[in-house]
C-alpha positions, 0 to 999 in steps of 0.5 A, spaced: 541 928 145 546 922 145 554 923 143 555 919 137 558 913 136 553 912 142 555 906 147 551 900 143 551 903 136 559 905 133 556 908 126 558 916 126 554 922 125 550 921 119 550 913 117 543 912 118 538 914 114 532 918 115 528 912 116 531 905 119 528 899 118 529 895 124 528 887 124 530 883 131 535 878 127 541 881 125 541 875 119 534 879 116 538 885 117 543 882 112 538 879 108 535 885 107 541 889 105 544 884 100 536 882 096 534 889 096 539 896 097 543 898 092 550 900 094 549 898 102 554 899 106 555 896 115 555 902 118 554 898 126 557 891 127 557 892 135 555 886 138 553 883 131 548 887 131 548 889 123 546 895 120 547 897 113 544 904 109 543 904 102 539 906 096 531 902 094 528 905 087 533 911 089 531 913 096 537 913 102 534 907 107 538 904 113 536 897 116 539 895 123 537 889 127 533 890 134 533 884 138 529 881 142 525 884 147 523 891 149 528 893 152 533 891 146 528 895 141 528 901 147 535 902 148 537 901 139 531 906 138 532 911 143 539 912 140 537 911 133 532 917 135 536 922 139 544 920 137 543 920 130 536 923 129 532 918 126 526 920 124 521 913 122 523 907 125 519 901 121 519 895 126 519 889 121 518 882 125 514 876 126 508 874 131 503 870 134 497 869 131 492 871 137 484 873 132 484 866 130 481 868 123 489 870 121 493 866 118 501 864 118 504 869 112 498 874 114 501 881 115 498 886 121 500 892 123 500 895 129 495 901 131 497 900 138 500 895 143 497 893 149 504 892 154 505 887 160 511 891 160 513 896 166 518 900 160 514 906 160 514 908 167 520 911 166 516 916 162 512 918 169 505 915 167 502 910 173 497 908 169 495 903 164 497 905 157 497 902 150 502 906 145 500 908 139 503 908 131 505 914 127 498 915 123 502 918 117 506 911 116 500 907 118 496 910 112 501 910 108 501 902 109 495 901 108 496 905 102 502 901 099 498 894 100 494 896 094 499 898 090 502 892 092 496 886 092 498 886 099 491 886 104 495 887 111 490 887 117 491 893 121 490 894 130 491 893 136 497 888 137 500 885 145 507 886 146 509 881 152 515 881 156 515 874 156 516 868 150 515 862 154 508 865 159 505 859 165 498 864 164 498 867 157 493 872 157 491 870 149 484 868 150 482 875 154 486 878 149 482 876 143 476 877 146 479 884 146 480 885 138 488 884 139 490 881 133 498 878 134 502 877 140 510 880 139 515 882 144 517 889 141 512 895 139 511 898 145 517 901 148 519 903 139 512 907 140 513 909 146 521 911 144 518 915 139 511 917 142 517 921 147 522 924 141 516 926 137 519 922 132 514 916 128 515 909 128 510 903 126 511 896 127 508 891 121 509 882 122 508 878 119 505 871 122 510 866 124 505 861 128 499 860 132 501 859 139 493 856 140 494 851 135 501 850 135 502 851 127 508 855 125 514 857 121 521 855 120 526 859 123 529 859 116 522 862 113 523 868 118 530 868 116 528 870 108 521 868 106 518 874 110 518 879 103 511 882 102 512 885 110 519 888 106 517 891 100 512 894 104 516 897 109 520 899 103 516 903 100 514 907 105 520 908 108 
């Protein structure tokens, strides 16, 4: 277990809710704060990296940004789980489509993320891994969707450790049956998977990196709303 304040959250013992909802912008964690919690209150301004906790329909929820990147996310959730003994950690982000039957605004949800990543060797594994989601708030999404008129597309996602790649693995990844590409979910599923606590990573497609379409990054900001209220209503 970590002391509170911990070295890159200053929010004291019992700021955070349960369940965090964790965008990589810092503006989205705002964005989200100020639209859609009640009563919302900064408890982390550390390095500009907003977290706020609140009320949606009544249930204490927190938002706090990541970052980019999976040592970003690995060191934020690491201590959200073990100082302030979070329990869900909901990743809410964009992607890259890789199946090519999706489209931008499409929403997927990560099962697992395959990694060209070397984060979970501190675990000790040597092999290749594939981390997977919490079940239950996979399912839970699913479940959501209906409620919501949402149709998310569940499996597996590639988190990569690089943004601008001379060999991208995209095309031997979409003969696999990988959905997305983003840069987060395997070391918050990892982090999780060593705690014993539950995450689960839901983007929404930002862009093609095959064909070049994409979304401005004002639309990333604060048009992502359907892949919100759908982490909210599991959270």
């Amino acid at each position: 277990m970590l002391n509170v304040p911990t070295p890159h959250i200053s929010a004291n013992a019992g700021d955070f809710a349960p369940t965090v909802l964790m965008p990589g912008d810092p503006l989205r964690s705002k964005f989200i704060a100020d639209n859609y919690l009640t009563d919302a209150v900064l408890v982390n301004n550390t390095r500009g990296v907003q977290g706020y906790t609140g009320t949606y329909k009544g249930k204490r929820v927190s938002v706090m940004a990541s970052g980019m990147g999976m040592p970003s996310i690995g060191i934020y959730s690491y201590e959200l789980f073990q100082g302030y003994h979070v329990q869900s950690i909901i990743r809410i982000g964009s992607a890259g489509a890789i199946n090519q039957r999706l489209k931008l605004r499409d929403i997927v949800l990560g099962m697992s993320a395959y990694t060209n990543s070397g984060y979970g060797i501190q675990y000790g594994f040597r092999g290749d891994l594939a981390p997977c989601c919490s079940y239950r708030l996979l399912n839970a999404a699913m479940e959501a969707g209906k409620t919501l008129g949402i149709e998310p597309v569940p499996g597996a996602i590639f988190s990569s450790d690089t943004f601008y790649d001379e060999h991208s693995p995209n095309d031997i990844l979409e003969k696999l049956g990988v959905l997305a590409v983003e840069m987060e979910a395997a070391s918050l599923y990892l982090n999780a998977a060593r705690t014993g606590k539950e995450a689960l990573c839901i983007c929404t497609i930002s862009d093609n990196p095959k064909t070049g379409d994409s979304l401005p990054a004002q639309d990333r900001q604060t048009s992502f709303t359907q892949m919100i209220e759908l982490a909210l209503e599991i959270a």
